[in-house]
Structure formats: C-alpha cells, structure tokens
C-alpha positions in Angstrom: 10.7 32.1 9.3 10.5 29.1 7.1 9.1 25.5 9.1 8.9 22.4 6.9 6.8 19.4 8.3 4.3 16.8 7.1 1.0 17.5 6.0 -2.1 17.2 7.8 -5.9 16.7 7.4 -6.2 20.2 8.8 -3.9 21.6 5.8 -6.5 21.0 3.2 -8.0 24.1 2.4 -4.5 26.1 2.8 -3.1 23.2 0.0 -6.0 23.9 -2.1 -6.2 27.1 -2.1 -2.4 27.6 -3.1 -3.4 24.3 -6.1 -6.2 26.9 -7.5 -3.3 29.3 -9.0 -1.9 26.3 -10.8 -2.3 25.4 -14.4 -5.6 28.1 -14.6 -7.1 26.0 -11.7 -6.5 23.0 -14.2 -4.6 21.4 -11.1 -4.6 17.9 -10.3 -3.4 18.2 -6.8 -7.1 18.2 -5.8 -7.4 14.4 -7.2 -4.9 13.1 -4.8 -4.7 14.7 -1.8 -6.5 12.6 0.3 -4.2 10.0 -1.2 -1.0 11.7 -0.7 -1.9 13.1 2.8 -2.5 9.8 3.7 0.7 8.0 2.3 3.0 7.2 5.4 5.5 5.3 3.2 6.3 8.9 1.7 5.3 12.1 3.1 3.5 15.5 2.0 5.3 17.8 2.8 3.9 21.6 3.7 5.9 25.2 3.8 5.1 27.3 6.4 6.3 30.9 6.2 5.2 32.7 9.1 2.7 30.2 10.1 1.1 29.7 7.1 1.2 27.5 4.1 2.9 29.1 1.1 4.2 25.6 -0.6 4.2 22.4 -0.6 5.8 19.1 -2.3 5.7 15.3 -2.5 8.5 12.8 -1.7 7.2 9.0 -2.7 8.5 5.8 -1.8 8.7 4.0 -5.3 10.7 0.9 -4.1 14.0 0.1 -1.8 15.7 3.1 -1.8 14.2 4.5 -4.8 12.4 7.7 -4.3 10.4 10.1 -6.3 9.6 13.8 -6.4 6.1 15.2 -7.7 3.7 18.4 -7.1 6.4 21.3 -6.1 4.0 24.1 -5.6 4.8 27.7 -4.5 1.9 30.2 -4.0 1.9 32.6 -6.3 2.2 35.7 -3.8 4.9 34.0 -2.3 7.8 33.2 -5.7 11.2 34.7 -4.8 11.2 34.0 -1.4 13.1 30.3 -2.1 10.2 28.0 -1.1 11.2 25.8 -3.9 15.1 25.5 -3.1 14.1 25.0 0.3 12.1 22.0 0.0 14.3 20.7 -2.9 17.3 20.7 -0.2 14.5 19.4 2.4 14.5 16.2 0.0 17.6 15.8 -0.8 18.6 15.4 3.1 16.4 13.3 3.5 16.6 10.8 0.9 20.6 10.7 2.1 19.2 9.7 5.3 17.5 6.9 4.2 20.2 5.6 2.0 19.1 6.0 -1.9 19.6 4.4 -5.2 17.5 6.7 -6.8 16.3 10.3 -6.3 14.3 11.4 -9.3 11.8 14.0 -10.6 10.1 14.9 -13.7 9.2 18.4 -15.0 7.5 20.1 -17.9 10.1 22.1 -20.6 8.3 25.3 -19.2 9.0 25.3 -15.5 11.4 27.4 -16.4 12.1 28.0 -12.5 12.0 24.6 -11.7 14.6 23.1 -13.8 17.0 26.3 -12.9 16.3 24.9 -8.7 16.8 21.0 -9.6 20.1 21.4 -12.0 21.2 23.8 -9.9 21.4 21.2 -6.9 23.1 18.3 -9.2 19.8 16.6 -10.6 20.9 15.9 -14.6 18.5 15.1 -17.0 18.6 11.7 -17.6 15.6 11.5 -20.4 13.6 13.0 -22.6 10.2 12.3 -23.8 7.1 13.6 -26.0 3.4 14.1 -24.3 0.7 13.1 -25.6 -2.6 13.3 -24.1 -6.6 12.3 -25.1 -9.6 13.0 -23.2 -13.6 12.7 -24.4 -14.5 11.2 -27.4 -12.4 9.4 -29.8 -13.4 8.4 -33.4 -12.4 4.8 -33.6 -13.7 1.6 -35.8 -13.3 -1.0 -33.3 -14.2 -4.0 -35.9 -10.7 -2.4 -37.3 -8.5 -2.9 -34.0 -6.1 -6.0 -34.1 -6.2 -8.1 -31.4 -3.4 -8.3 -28.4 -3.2 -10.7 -26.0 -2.4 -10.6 -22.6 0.8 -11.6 -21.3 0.6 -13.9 -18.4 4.6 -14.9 -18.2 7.4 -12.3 -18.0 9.5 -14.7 -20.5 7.2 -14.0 -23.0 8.3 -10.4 -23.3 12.2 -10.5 -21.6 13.2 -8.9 -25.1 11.3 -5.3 -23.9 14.5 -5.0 -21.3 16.8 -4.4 -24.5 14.2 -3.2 -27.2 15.3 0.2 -29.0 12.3 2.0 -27.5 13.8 1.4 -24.1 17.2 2.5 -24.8 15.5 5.7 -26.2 13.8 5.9 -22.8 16.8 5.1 -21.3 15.3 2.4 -18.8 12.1 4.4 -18.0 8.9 2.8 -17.8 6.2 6.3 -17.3 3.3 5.9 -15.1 1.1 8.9 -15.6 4.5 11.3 -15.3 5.8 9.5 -12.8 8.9 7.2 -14.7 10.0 4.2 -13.0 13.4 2.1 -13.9 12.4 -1.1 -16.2 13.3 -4.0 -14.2 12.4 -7.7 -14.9 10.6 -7.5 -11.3 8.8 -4.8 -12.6 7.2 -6.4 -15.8 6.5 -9.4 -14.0 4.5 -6.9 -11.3 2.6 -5.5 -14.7 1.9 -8.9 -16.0 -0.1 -9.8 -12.7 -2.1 -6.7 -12.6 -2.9 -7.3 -16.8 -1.6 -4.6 -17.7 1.1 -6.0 -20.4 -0.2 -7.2 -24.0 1.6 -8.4 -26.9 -0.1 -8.6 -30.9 0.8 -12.1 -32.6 1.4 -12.8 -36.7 2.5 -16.7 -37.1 2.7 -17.1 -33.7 5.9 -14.2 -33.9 5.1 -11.3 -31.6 5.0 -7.9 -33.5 4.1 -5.4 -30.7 4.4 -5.4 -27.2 2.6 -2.2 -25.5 2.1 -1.1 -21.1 -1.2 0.3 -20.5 -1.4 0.9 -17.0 -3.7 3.0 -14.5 -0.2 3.1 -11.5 0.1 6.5 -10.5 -2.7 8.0 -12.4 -3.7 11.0 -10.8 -7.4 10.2 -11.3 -8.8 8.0 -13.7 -5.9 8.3 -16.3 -4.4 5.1 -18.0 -1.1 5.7 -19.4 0.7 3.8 -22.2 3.8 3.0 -20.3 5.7 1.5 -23.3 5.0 0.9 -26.8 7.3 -1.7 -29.0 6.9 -3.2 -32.2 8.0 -1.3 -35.7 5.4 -0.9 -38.2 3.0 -1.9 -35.9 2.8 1.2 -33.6 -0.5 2.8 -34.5 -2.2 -0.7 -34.0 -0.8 -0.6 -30.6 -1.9 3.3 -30.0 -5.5 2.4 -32.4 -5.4 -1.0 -29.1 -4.4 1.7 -26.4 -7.5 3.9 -27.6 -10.4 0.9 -27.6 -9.4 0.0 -23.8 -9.3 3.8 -22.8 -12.8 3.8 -23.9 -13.6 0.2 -22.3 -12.5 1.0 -19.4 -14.4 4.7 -18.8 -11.2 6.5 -18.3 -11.1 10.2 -18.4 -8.4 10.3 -20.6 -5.4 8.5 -21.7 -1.5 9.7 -21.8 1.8 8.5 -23.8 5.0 10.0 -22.6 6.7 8.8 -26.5 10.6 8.0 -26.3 12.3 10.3 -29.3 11.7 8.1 -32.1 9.7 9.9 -35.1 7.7 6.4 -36.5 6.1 6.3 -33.0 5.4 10.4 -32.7 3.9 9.6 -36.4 1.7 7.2 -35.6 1.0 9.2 -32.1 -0.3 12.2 -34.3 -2.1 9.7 -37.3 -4.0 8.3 -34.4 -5.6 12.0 -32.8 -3.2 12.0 -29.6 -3.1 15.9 -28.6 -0.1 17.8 -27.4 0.9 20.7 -25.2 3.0 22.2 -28.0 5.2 21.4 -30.8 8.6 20.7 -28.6 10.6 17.7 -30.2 10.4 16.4 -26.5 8.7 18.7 -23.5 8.6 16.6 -20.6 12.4 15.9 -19.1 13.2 13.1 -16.2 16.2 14.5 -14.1 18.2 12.2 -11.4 20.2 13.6 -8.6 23.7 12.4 -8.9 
C-alpha cells in the first residue's frame, strides 16, 4: 500500500539512505534537508510503501500561486512500482487546490524516466538551456577583469525584461536549477540583495549579468542572466573573480541557446556534463 505525507525529522536516515544511490552518492539532497524538512510554506514530501520510505519529492512555494517541483527520488530497489507517477499526481492535486499560476519543474536530458512521467501528465517543455558548472581553482588575472557596478535602481536595467537572452530563456531567470519567471518585481528583489551588476563604456551600459546565491543548494552562486554582446566573457571572466571572492564551492550558468555566450562559456574554462546543444529542459504543466 502506497501512503504519501510530509516529511519529518524522524525520516532522515530513510531520506538519506535512498539520496546515497543518487548521482554515485554525488547527491545534494543531503545539503538541504534540514532546510527543506523545515519549510512549512512548501512541503517534503515522503513515499511510504508498506511503511517504509521508498521516495520522496519537493513541492516549493516560489511566489502567489507559483509553485515549483525539485528532488523526485525513487529508491533504486523500488523503480517500476510508480512512486514517481504517484507523487507527480500527489502535486498536481494539490497545486489545483491552492489555485496556481504556475506549476513548474526542471530535469536533466537523461532522466529519461522522468521526462516520460511529467509529459505524460501534460507538463510541456517550455525551455531549454546549456549547463555549465566550475568548482576549485580557476586560473584567472584579476588586474584583467573589467569592472561592473552594482545596480541599485531597477530603471537602470528595465531593458533586461525584453533583451534577446531573455526571449531565448523564454522569461526564465535560473537560480541554481530552480528557474523563476523574470518579473520587474523580481529584479528589483535582486537589486536589494546586490546581486545585479551592469559594465559601463561612455557612460552606455554594455553588459548586464545576475549572480545570485537563491536556491543554491549549498554554497553555489549561479549566473542567473548574462546580457551584453561582445561583452559576454568579461561578464563570465566578472562572474569567476566573485565566485572566488566570495569562497563559493562552485559556480553554475544555465546559458540560453545562443552560441556567442556558449563560446565565451567554453573560452572562459566553464565545464559541462556532456556535449548536448542544451541538456537541462524547464517543463510547465498546462
């Protein structure tokens, strides 16, 4: 018999143990469950089959009525028994509940399974984007990094709303892999943490690049957006210098489809999962 209910402190080890299986124990599930076990906005959701935990999922509250899914995991003994369509359809419910705008997940172009459960319910891909990912060292002459400035009003940067690397995102901001709706609310939200900077020539802004730590699972700071052609690697080359500053463990770019910005990504020493034009999909249910 299959029971679906919220997670608990005492779920811990059972959650763990299923994360171990995951990614070659390369899981980052162990990085946030505190956090997510704690969340009472959202909820972390357990599968029990016969009384014990054999999967387990995440619905988050990323705004009125705009939800997000994140960390569908099955145990490995336990695949075929339809865990994940189960707590898919578990969602789903309950986002109608609450009334939605926005139900939304994203998934790697290998979860095969995954992407078979989600289309198969009416989530339709609604983007595509490029990983790229640094951790440790990076070679970098810092006397050769331009300077950007923070932004400290959201008129400075309205233009981002309509720039050609957000139609290629199709509205998506990405916060670790977690994608969020661009919204003028939004930047304005990213201005006051200091998170948005913009490189000047003549006064004339050439670049306007997101670096943000929301949603990191861990101490990850994502490039959230990246504008300004010609001037792309000085915004990765900027991007680098503060992942350093800052002590991060490593620094990711979900890149829209353009090929100057996957260029410069590559030129600058990002690494990737594989050589997929784009390997990381957003899907909406519709």
């Amino acid at each position: 018999m299959i029971n679906i209910r919220r997670a608990t402190e005492h779920d811990k080890e059972s959650i763990l143990s299923i994360s171990k299986t995951i990614w070659d124990g390369d899981d980052y599930i162990p990085l946030i469950v505190d956090e997510w076990i704690a969340d009472r906005k959202g909820e972390f959701t357990v599968v029990e089959v016969d009384g014990e935990i054999k999967g387990f999922a995440k619905f988050t509250v990323l705004g009125p009525e705009e939800y997000w899914l994140e960390g569908i995991r099955v145990s490995s003994k336990s695949r075929g028994l339809g865990i994940g369509k189960e707590i898919t359809k578990y969602y789903i419910d309950k986002a109608k509940k609450k009334g939605y705008k926005s139900l939304a997940l994203s998934t790697y172009i290998e979860n095969y399974e995954s992407i078979k459960i989600v289309e198969k319910f009416g989530f339709k891909r609604t983007a595509a984007f490029k990983s790229f990912y640094k951790s440790g060292k990076v070679n970098l002459n810092i006397s050769n990094i331009k300077r950007f400035d923070r932004v400290t009003r959201v008129e400075e940067v309205k233009h981002i709303l309509n720039s050609s690397e957000i139609k290629a995102s199709n509205g998506y901001l990405s916060f670790d892999w977690t994608f969020m709706r661009i919204t003028e609310e939004l930047v304005e939200e990213l201005i006051n943490e200091g998170s948005v900077y913009v490189l000047k020539e003549d006064q004339n802004i050439k670049s306007t690049i997101i670096l943000s730590n929301k949603k990191a699972k861990g101490k990850g700071l994502s490039i959230s957006y990246l504008s300004g052609e010609g001037y792309y690697l000085d915004g990765i080359n900027f991007a680098f210098s503060k992942y350093l500053e800052g002590g991060y463990d490593w620094l990711l770019f979900m890149c829209p489809d353009i090929q100057d910005i996957k260029e410069a990504a590559y030129k600058a020493g990002f690494e990737t999962y594989g050589d997929y034009q784009t390997d990381v999909f957003v899907y909406e249910y519709i």
